[in-house]
N, C-alpha and C positions, 0 to 999 in steps of 0.2 A: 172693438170696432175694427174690421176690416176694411184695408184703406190700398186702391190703388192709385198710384203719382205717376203721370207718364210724362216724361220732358227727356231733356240728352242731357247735357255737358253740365247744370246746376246738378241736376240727380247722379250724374258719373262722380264726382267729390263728393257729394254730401252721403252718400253711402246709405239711404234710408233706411234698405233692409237688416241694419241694424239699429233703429232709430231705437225699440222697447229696452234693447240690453244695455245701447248710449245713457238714455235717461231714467233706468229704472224704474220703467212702469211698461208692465205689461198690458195695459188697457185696452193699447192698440198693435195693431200688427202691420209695418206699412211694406207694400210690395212696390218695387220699384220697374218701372218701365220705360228702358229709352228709345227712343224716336228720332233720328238723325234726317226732320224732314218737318217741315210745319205742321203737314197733312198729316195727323193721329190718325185719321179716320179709319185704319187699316188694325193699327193696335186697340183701337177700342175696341173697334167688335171683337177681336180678340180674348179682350176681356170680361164682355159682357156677355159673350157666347160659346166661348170653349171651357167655361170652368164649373165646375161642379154647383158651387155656389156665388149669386153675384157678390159683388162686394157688397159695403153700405157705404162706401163714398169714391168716389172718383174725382183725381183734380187733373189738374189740366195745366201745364207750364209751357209759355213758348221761350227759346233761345234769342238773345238778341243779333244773333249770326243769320234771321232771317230778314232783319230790316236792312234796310227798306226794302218793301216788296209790294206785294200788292194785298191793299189792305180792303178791299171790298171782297175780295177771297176770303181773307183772313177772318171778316167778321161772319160770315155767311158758314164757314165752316165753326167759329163757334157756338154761334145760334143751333146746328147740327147736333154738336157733340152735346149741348145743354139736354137737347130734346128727347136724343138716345139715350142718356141715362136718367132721363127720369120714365122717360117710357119702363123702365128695367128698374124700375119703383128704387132707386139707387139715389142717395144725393151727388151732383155735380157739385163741383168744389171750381171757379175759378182760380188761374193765381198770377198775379200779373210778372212782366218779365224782370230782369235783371239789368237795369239800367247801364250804361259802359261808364267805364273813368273817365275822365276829361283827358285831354292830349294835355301829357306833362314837359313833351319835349318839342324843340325848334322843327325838327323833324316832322311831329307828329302834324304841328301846327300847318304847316304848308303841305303836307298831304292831303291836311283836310281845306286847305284851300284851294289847293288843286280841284278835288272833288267837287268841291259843291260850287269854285265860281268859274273854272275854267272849262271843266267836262260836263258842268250841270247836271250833276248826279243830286237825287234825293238826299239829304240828311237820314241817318241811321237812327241820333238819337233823338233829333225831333220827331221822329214818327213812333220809337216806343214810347216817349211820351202821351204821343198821340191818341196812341193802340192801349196803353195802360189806362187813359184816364177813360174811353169809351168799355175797356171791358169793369170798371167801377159802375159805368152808367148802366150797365148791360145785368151786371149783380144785382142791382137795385131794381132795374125794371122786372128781370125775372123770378126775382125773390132766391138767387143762386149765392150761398158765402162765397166771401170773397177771400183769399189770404195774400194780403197784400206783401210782397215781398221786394216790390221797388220800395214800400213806403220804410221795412228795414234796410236796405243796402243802401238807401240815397244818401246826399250828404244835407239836404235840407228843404224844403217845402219849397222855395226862389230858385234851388241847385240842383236839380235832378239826374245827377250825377252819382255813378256808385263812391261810395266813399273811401278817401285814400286806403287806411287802413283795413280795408273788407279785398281789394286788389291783390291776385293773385300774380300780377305783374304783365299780364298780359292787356289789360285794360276791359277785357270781357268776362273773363272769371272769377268765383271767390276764392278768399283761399281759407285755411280754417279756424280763423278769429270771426270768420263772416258765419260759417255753418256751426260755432256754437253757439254764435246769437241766435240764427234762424233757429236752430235745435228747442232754445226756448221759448221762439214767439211759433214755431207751430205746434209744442207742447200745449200753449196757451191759446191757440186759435181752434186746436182737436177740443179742448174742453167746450168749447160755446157750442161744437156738434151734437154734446149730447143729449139726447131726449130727454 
């Protein structure tokens, strides 16, 4: 299976395009594509139009460095990208985002107080919550897999929170006790792909 991943900073560590020689199965082959911008729309066609042959699946990752933003964009461009590759007889793959860590420190704490009751800025992680459970509802409406990758990195169904130990210490990123979990749950999530 031919598999394009387009995201940034999850896909920058996680190293995909060596995911066959990571896990010993050459079944699949994944190409990795980063995007330092919400907007794919530019590396899709990219990849649905400059290559020789399409893929057969394409997924689709946002960073949580885009929340908060605007999230009627954000769904209107995924409805988009669903559309394009199946126009391109290709499967869409959503994958939701990478939940952040909670504020461990006194610091972090009154930063984010500051935010959100003195500047009245949006919540970051209330709204990937937001954005993750509507692109679940989005999977299911369009008949599009899902790979749920907050539902690995969280710390619990009530906590949606990446989990201490998945914390690359920055409170946004994994580090690599995180990607050799995920290694196995999208090992096991490419299998339900196959025909």
């Amino acid at each position: 299976m031919d598999i394009v991943y387009i995201e940034a900073s999850t896909l920058r560590r996680w190293n995909l395009d060596e995911f066959a020689q990571r896990t010993g199965n050459a079944a699949y082959r994944v190409e990795s594509r980063y995007v330092y911008d919400f907007d794919k729309t530019a590396a899709l066609a990219g990849v649905m139009g400059s290559r020789a042959r399409i893929p057969d699946t394409v997924i689709i990752q946002e960073c949580s460095a885009y929340f908060p933003g605007d999230l009627v964009k954000y769904k209107d461009l995924f409805r988009d990208w669903i559309r394009r590759v199946k126009d391109a007889n290709a499967i869409p793959v959503i994958a939701t985002t990478v939940p952040p860590a909670a504020n461990r420190t006194l610091f972090g704490h009154v930063k984010q107080f500051v935010k959100l009751k003195i500047l009245g800025r949006a919540d970051g992680y209330e709204q990937i919550i937001q954005f993750n459970q509507w692109l679940r509802e989005l999977s299911e409406a369009e008949g599009v897999p899902l790979f749920d990758v907050e539902k690995v990195t969280r710390k619990s169904e009530s906590d949606r929170h990446m989990r201490v130990e998945f914390d690359s210490g920055d409170g946004s990123h994994l580090n690599p006790n995180a990607y050799a979990v995920l290694d196995r749950e999208f090992l096991n999530f490419l299998e339900t792909l196959k025909p």
